[in-house]
C-alpha positions as CSV (number, residue, x, y, z in Angstrom):
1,X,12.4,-5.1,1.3
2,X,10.8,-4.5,-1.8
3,X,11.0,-0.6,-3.3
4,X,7.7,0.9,-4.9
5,X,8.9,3.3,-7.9
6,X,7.3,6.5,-9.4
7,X,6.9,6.4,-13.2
8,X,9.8,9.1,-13.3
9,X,11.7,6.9,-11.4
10,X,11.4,3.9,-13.5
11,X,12.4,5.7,-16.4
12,X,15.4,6.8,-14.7
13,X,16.5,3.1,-14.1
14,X,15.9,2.5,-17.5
15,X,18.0,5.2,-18.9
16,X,20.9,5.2,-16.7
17,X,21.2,1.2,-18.2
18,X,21.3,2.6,-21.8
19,X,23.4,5.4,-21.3
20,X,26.1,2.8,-19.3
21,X,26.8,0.9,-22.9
22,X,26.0,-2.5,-21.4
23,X,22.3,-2.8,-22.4
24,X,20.3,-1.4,-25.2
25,X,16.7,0.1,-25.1
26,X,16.2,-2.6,-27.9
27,X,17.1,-5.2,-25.7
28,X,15.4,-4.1,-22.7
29,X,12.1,-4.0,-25.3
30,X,12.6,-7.8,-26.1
31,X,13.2,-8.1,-23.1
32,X,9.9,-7.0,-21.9
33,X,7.9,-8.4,-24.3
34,X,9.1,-12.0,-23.5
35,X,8.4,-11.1,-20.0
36,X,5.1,-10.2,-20.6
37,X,4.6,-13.5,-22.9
38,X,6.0,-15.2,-20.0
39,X,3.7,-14.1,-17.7
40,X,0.4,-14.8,-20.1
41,X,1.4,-18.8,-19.8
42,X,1.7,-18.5,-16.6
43,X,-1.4,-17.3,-15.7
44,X,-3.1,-19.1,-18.1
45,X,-1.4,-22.3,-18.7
46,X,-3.5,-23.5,-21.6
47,X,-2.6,-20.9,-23.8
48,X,0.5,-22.0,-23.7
49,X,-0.9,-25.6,-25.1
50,X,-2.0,-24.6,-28.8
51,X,-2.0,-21.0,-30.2
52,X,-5.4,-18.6,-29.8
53,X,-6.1,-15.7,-31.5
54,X,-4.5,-12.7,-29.8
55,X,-5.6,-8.4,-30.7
56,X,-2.7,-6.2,-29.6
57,X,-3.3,-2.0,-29.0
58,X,-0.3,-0.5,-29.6
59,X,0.6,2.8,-28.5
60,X,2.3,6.0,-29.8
61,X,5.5,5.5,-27.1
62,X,7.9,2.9,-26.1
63,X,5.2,1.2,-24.8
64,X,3.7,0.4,-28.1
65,X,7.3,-1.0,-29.1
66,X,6.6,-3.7,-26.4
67,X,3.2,-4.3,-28.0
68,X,5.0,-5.1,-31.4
69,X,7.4,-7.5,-29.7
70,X,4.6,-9.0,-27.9
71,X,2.7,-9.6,-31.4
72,X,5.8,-11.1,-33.2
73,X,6.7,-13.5,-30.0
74,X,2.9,-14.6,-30.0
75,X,3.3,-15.1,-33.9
76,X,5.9,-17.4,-33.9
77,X,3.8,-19.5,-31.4
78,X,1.4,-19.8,-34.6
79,X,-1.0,-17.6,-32.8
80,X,-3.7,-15.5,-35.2
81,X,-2.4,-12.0,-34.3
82,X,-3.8,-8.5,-35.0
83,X,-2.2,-5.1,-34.4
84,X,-3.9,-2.1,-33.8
85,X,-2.0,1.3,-33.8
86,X,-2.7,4.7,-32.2
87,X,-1.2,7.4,-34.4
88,X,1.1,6.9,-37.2
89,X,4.2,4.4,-36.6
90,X,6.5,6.1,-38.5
91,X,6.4,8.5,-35.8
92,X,7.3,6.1,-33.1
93,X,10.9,6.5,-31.0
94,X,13.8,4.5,-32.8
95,X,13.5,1.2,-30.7
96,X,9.8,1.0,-31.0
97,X,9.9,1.8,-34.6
98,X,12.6,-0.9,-35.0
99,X,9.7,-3.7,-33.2
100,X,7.4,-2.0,-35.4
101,X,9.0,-2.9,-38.4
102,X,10.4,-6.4,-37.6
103,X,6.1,-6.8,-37.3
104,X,5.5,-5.4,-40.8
105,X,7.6,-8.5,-42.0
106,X,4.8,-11.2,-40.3
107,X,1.5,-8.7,-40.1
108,X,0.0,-5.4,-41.1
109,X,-1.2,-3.0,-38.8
110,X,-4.1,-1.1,-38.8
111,X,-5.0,2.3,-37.6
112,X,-7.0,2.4,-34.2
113,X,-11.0,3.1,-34.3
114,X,-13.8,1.6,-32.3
115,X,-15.1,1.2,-36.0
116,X,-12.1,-1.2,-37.6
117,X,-12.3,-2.9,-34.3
118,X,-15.5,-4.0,-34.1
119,X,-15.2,-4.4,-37.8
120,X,-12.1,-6.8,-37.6
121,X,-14.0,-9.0,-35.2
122,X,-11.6,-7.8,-32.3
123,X,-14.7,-8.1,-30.4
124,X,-13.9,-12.1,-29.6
125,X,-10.3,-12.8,-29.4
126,X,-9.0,-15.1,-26.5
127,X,-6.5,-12.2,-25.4
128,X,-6.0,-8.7,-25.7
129,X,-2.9,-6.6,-24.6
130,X,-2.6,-3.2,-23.9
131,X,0.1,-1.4,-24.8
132,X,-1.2,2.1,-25.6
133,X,0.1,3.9,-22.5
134,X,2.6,3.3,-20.4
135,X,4.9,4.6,-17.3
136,X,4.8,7.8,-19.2
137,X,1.1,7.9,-18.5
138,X,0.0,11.4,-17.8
139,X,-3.1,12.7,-19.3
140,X,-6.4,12.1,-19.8
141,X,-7.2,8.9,-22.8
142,X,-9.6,10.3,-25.3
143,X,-10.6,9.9,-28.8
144,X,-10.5,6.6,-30.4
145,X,-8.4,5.0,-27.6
146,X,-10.8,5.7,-25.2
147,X,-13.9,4.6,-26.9
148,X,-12.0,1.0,-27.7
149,X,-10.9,0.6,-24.4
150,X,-14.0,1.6,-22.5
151,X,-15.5,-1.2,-24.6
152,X,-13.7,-3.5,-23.8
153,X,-14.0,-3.1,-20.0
154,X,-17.8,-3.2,-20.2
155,X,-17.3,-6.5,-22.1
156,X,-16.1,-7.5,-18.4
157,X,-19.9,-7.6,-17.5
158,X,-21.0,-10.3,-20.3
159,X,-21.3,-14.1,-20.3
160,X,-18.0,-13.6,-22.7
161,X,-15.4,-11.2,-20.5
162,X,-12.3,-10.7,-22.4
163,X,-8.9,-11.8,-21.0
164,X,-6.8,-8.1,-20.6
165,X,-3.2,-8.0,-20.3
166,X,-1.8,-4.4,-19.6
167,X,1.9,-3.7,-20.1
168,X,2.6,-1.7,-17.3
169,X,-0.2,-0.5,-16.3
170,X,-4.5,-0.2,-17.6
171,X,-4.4,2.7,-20.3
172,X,-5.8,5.8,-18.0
173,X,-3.7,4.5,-15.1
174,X,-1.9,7.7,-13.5
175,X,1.5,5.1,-12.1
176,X,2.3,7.3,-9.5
177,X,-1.4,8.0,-7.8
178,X,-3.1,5.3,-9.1
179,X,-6.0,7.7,-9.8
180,X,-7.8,6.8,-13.5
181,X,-6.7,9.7,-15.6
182,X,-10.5,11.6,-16.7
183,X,-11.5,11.8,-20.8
184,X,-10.7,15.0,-22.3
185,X,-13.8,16.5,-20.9
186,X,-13.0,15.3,-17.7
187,X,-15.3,13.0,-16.8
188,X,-14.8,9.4,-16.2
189,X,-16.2,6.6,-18.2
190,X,-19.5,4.5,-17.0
191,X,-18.2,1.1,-16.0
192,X,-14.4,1.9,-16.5
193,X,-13.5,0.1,-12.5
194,X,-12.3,-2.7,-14.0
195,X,-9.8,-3.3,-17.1
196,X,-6.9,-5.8,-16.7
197,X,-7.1,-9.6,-15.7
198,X,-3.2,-9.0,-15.2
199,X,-0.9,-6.3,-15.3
200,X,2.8,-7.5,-16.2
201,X,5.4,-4.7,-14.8
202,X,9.2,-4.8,-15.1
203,X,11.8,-4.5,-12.3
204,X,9.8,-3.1,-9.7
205,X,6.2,-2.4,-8.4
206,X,5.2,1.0,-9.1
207,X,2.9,3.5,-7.0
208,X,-0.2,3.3,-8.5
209,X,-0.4,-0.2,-8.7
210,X,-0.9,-0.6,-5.1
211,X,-3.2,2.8,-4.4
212,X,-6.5,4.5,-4.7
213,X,-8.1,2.9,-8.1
214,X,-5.1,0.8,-9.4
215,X,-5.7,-2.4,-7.8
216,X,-8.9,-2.5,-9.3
217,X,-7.6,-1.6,-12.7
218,X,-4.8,-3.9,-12.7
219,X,-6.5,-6.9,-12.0
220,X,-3.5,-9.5,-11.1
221,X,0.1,-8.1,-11.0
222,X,3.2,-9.9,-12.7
223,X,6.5,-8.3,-11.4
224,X,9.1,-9.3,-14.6
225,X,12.9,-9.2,-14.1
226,X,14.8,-7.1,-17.3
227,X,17.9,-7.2,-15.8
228,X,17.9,-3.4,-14.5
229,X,18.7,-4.4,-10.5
230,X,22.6,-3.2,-11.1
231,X,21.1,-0.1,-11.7
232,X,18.3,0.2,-9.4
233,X,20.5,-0.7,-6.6
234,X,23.7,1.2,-7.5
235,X,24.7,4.6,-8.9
236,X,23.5,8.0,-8.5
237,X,19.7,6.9,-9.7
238,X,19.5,5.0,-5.9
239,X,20.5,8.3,-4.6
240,X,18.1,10.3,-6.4
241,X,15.4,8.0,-5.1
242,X,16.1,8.7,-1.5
243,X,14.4,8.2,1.0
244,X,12.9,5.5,-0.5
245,X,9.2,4.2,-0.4
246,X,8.5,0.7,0.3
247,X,6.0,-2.2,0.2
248,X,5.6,-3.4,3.5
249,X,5.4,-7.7,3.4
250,X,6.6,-10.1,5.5
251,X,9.9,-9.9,4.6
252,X,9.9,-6.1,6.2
253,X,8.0,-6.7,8.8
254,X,10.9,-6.8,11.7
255,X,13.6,-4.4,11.8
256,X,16.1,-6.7,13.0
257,X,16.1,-10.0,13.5
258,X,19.5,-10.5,15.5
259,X,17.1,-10.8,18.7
260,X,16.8,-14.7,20.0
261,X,13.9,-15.0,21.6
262,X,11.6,-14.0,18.5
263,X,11.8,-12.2,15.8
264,X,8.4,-10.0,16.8
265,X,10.2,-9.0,20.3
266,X,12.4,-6.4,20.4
267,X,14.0,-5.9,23.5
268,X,13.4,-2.8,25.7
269,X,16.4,-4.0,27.9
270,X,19.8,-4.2,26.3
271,X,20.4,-7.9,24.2
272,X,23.2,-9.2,26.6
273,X,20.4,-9.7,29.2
274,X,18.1,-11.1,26.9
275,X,20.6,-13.8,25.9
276,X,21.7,-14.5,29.4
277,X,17.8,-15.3,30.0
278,X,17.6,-12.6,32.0
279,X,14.0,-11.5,31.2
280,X,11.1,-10.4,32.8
281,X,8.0,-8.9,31.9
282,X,9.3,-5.0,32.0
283,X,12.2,-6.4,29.5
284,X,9.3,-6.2,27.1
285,X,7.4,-2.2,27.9
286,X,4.3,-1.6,29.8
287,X,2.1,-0.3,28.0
288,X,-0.6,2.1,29.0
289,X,-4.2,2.6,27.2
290,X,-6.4,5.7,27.9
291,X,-10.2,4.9,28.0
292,X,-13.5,6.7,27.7
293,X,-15.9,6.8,30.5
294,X,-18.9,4.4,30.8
295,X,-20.3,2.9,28.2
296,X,-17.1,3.8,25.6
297,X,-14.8,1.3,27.2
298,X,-14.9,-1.4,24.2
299,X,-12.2,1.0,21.5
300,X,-9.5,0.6,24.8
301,X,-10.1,-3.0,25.5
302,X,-9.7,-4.1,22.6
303,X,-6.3,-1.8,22.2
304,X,-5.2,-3.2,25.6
305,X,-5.8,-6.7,24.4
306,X,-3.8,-6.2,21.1
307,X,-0.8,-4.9,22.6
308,X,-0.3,-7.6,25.0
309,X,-0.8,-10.0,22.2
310,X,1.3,-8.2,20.0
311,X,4.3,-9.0,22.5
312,X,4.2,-5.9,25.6
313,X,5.4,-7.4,28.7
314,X,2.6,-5.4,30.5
315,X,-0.8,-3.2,30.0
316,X,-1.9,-0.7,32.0
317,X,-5.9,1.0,30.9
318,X,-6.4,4.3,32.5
319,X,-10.2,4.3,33.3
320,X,-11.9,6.9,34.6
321,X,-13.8,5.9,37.7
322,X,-17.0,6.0,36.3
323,X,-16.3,3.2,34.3
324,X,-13.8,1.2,36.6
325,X,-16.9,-1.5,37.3
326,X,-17.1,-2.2,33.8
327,X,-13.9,-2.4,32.5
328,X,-12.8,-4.4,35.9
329,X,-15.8,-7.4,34.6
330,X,-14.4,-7.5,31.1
331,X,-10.7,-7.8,31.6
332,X,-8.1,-10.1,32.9
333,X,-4.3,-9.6,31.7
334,X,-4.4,-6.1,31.4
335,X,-4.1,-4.1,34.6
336,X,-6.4,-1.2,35.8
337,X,-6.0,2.1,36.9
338,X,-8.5,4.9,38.2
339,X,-7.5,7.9,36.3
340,X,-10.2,10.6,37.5
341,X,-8.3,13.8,35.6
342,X,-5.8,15.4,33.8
343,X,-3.3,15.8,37.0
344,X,-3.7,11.8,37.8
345,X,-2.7,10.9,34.3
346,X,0.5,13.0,35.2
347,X,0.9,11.6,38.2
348,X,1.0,7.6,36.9
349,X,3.5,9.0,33.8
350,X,5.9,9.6,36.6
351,X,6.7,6.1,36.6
352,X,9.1,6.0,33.7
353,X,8.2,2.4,33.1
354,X,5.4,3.1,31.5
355,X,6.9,3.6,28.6
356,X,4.4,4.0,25.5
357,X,0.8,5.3,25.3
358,X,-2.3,4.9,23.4
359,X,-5.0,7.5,23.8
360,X,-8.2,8.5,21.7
361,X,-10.1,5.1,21.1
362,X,-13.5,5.8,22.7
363,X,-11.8,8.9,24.8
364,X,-14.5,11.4,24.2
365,X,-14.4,15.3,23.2
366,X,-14.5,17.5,25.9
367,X,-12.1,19.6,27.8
368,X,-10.6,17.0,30.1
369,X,-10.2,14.5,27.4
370,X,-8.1,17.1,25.5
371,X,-6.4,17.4,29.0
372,X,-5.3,14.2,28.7
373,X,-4.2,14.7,25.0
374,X,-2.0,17.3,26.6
375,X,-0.9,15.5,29.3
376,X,0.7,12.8,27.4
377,X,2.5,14.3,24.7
378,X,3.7,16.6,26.9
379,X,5.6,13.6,28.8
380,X,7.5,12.6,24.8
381,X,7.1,9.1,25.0
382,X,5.8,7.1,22.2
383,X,2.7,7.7,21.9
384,X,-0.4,6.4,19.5
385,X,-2.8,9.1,18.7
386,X,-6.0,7.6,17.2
387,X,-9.8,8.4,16.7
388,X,-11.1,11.3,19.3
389,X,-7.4,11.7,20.5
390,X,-7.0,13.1,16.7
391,X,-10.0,15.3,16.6
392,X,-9.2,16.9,19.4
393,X,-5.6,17.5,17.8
394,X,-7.3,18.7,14.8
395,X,-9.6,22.1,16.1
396,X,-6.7,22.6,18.9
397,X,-3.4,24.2,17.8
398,X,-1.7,23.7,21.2
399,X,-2.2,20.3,21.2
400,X,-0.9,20.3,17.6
401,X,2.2,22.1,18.3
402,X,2.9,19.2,21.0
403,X,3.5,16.1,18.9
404,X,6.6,15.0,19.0
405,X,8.9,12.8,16.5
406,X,7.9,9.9,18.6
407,X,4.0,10.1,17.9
408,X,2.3,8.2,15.4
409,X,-1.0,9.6,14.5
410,X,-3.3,6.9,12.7
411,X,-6.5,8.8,11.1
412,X,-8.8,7.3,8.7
413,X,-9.8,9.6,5.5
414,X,-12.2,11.9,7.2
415,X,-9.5,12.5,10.4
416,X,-7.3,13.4,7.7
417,X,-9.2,15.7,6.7
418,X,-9.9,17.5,9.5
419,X,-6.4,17.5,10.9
420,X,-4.8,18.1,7.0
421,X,-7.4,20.0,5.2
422,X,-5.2,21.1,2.1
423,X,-3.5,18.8,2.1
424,X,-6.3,16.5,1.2
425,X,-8.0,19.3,-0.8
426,X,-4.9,18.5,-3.5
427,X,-5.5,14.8,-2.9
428,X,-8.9,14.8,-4.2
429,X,-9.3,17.5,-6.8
430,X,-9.5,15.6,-10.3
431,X,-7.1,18.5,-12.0
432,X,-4.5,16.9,-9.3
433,X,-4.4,13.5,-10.7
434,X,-1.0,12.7,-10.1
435,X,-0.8,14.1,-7.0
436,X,-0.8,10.3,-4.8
437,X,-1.4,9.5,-1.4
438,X,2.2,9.0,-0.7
439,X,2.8,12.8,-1.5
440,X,0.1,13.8,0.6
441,X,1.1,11.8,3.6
442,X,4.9,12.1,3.4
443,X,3.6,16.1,3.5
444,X,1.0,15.5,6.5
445,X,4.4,14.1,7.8
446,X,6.6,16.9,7.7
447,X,3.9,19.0,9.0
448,X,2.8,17.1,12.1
449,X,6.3,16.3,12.8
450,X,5.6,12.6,13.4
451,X,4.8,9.5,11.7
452,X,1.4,9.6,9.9
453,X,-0.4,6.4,8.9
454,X,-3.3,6.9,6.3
455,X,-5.4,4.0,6.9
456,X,-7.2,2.4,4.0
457,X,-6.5,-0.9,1.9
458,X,-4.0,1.2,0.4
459,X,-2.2,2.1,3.9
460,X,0.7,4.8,3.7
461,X,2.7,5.2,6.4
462,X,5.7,8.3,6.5
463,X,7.9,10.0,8.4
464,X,8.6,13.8,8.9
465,X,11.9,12.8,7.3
466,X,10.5,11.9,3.8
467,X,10.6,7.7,4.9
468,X,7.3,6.0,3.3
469,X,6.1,2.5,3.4
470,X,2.5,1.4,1.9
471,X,0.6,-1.2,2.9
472,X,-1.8,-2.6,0.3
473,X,-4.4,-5.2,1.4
474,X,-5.0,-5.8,-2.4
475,X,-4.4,-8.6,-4.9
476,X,-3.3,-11.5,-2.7
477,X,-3.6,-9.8,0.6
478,X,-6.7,-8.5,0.3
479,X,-9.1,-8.9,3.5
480,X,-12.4,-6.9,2.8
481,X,-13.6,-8.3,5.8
482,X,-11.4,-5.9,7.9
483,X,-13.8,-3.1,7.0
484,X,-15.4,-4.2,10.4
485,X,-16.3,-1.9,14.1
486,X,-13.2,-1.8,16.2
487,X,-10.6,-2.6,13.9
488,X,-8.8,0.6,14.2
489,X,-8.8,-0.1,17.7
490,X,-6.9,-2.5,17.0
491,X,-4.5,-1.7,15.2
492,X,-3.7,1.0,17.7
493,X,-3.1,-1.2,20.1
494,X,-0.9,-3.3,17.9
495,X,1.2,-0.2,17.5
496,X,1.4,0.9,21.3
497,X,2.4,-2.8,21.9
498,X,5.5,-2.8,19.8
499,X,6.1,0.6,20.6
500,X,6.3,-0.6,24.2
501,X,8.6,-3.6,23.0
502,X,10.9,-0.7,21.6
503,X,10.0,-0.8,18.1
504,X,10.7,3.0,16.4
505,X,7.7,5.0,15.6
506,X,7.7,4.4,11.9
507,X,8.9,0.2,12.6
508,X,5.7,0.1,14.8
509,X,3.4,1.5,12.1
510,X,4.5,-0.9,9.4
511,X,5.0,-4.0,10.9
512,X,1.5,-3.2,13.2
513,X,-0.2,-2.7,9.8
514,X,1.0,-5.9,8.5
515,X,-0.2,-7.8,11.4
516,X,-3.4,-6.4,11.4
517,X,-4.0,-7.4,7.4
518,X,-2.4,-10.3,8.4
519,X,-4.6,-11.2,11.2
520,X,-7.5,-10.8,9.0
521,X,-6.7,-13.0,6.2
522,X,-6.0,-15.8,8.9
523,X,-9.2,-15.4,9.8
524,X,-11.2,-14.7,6.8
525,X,-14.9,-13.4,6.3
526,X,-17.1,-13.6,9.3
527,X,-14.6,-11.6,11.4
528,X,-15.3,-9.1,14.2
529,X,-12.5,-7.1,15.8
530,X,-12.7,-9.1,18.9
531,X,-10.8,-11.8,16.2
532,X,-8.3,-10.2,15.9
533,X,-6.1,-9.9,19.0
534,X,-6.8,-13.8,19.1
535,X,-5.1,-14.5,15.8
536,X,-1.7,-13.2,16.6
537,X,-0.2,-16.2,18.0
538,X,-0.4,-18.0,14.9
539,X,0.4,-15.4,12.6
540,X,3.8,-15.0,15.4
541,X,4.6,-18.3,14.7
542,X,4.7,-18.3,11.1
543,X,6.6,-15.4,11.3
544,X,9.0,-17.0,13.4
545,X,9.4,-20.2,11.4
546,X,10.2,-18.0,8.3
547,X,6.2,-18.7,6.7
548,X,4.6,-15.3,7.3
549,X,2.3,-14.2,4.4
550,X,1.1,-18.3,3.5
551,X,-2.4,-18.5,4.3
């Protein structure tokens, strides 16, 4: 399980290191700056071959400090280095100033303007590093800073596109919403949606990394051991960090892997049975998917179909009659059940083995569709509230105050909207930059009283308690092609089906988010969502033979 950090956060780790006498911020700056060297020859092996010429921005902060040690490291390679600085060194804390001076003994430095830099023929250099800003990140870049850096990202447009390497993150890049701080006047610059070829960052993955604009920004990401785990891990910083948030890969992807048959299926029926042999297909939930009338069948089929691949034992779609013809000609493992009303959807939960419930995809807006929103939360079982099912949630308070701990509601940005609406007001006004989705979503959270996913490439997933995963289909995982009709269908049935198998809300969420992504990139472009339930059993079986993630 990997842990996503806040720029607070980070520095936290970082000081309760120094302050424990067995590491000094000067060494965690080397450090760094070898980690970020490290990471330039890796991405780009030829530079590591014969030296290039190299044009370093250094900042005002301890960032800047790894920009010096970054210059002096590339120096003794024999590369042609030049230094840039933003304000006056002098001024710099005491371990930057140190690197700062150790420079002064191989290079000058000179002051920071679009003018010297064009003038210095920083223009064409084979790499460039960031270090103006840092994890302290948290106002808008203006002045001279600005003006070189938006240059340099429109350079990323010409025949001649400059190779970027940020130090923890793109100059502008608010670490903790991954929203691009505005100028001074607060406006954003033209062209400034890509900066970095690679982003090197130390320990840990930070927030805005993975969300809203810092994927983009970033370009690659380099993750760089400094020898903080001790204190990451340990200590009173851990417990200031709880609950934690997390990056969901494949690593994270099952709860608990004790269970012998797969590591996907997790028992509804207790694990003695299950390694006597003693299984059957209620040993693995029954499912049950609500569908629309005639002619809005497709959203629940394609559901049903994903949580039987997903692992459910069994699948029930309640149809109303009007549309029992159609859904009869289009389906063959799920089962079928005429569900004319509010009061029969009642009367087939009384059969407690129907044990998880998906309702809203292609349900429809009226009254006796919200009857059947009420009819199933009111029963408490886990239950997947998507699309319509939401809506109706959203303009009716009743139905609010009936979700339960064991709901997982999955709205896209416009559901959140409507069932969250100040919530998301904060999340997109500019003068709330650092304000991420994870905030906004861990609130939705605790005022639903249920897990919350926030679909996007940037999924976030929390519970009521303050627990928060993210889900980023970006850098190596990105699958644009998901962006597709039906896929949320989907992926609400992927979460009814492991919900079915058992799975906690919050489990169910992450690990159904990771297996839709995952399905995708399987796939690749040309998909439709009718792909996706049939990729599963591959992506199982790497995930059972310990090679989930390789496509």
């Amino acid at each position: 399980m990997t842990e996503i950090l806040t720029a607070a956060q980070m520095r936290s780790i970082e000081q309760a290191a120094i302050e424990s006498g067995e590491v000094t911020g000067l060494e965690l700056m080397e450090r760094a700056g070898r980690g970020v060297v490290e990471a330039v020859f890796e991405e780009w092996p030829s530079y590591r071959l014969s030296p290039r010429r190299a044009i370093v921005l250094c900042g005002p902060g301890n960032n800047g400090g790894d920009g010096y040690v970054v210059a002096r490291l590339l120096r003794d390679l024999h590369w042609d280095v030049t230094v840039f600085s933003l304000g006056d060194p002098e001024k710099l804390p005491p371990d930057a100033k140190t690197n700062y001076r150790r420079w002064l003994a191989l290079g000058d430095v000179q002051p920071l303007s679009e003018r010297a830099f064009r003038a210095a023929g920083a223009g064409y250099a084979d790499l460039y590093v960031d270090a103006l800003f840092g994890t302290g990140m948290s106002r808008p870049v203006s002045g001279e800073a600005w003006s070189v850096l938006t240059h340099l990202a429109g350079r990323n447009g010409d025949d001649y596109a400059p190779y970027i390497v940020a130090i923890d993150a793109p100059s502008g890049l608010c670490l903790d919403s991954g929203r691009l701080l505005g100028t001074a006047n607060g406006s954003y610059a033209h062209g400034h949606n890509r900066f970095a070829a690679l982003t090197v960052t130390f320990d840990s993955p930070k927030q805005g990394q993975f969300l809203a604009d810092g994927p983009g920004l970033c370009g690659k990401l380099a993750v760089k051991d400094i020898g903080l785990r001790k204190w990451r891990e340990t200590g009173a910083g851990r417990a200031m960090r709880l609950p934690q948030t997390v990056l969901v890969t494949d690593r994270s992807v099952v709860p608990d892997r004790r269970h012998a048959l797969s590591p996907l299926r997790v028992p509804v029926k207790s694990e003695r049975n299950i390694h006597a042999g003693h299984t059957h297909k209620f040993s693995f939930g029954h499912g049950v998917i609500v569908s629309g009338g005639a002619g809005r069948t497709g959203a629940a089929r394609l559901a049903a179909r994903s949580a039987l691949r997903v692992g459910a034992g069994l699948v029930s779609l309640a149809v109303p009659p009007d549309a029992a013809a159609e859904v009869a000609a289009q389906i063959t493992a799920p089962m079928m059940r005429a569900v004319p009303d509010a009061g029969a959807m009642a009367e087939m939960l009384t059969d407690a083995r129907l044990n998880a419930i998906c309702i809203g995809p292609g349900l429809g807006l009226g009254p006796n569709h919200a009857a059947l929103v009420e009819t199933v939360l009111k029963t408490g079982r886990p239950t997947v509230l998507d699309a319509d099912a939401l809506s109706l949630v959203a303009r009716d308070d009743q139905l609010r105050n009936l979700l339960h701990q064991n709901c997982v509601l999955t709205p896209h940005n416009g559901e959140f909207k409507r069932l969250f609406p100040e919530i998301e007001a904060r999340l997109s006004t500019p003068s709330a930059q650092s304000f991420s989705k994870v905030d906004a979503v861990r609130a939705a959270a605790a005022e639903a009283g249920c897990t919350v996913l926030l679909k996007g490439r940037d999924t976030v997933i929390a519970t009521p308690q303050g627990q928060c995963a993210i889900h980023a289909a970006v850098y190596e995982r990105a699958a644009p092609w998901l962006a597709t009709a039906g896929s949320g269908d989907v992926l609400a049935g992927l979460i009814a089906g492991l919900l079915a198998q058992g799975y906690a809300a919050f489990e169910a969420a992450a690990t159904g988010a990771w297996l839709h992504v995952e399905c995708a990139r399987q796939f690749g472009p040309g998909l439709i969502a009718e792909d996706l339930p049939e990729q599963l059993p591959g992506v199982l079986r790497r995930v059972i033979s310990g090679e989930a993630g390789r496509v």
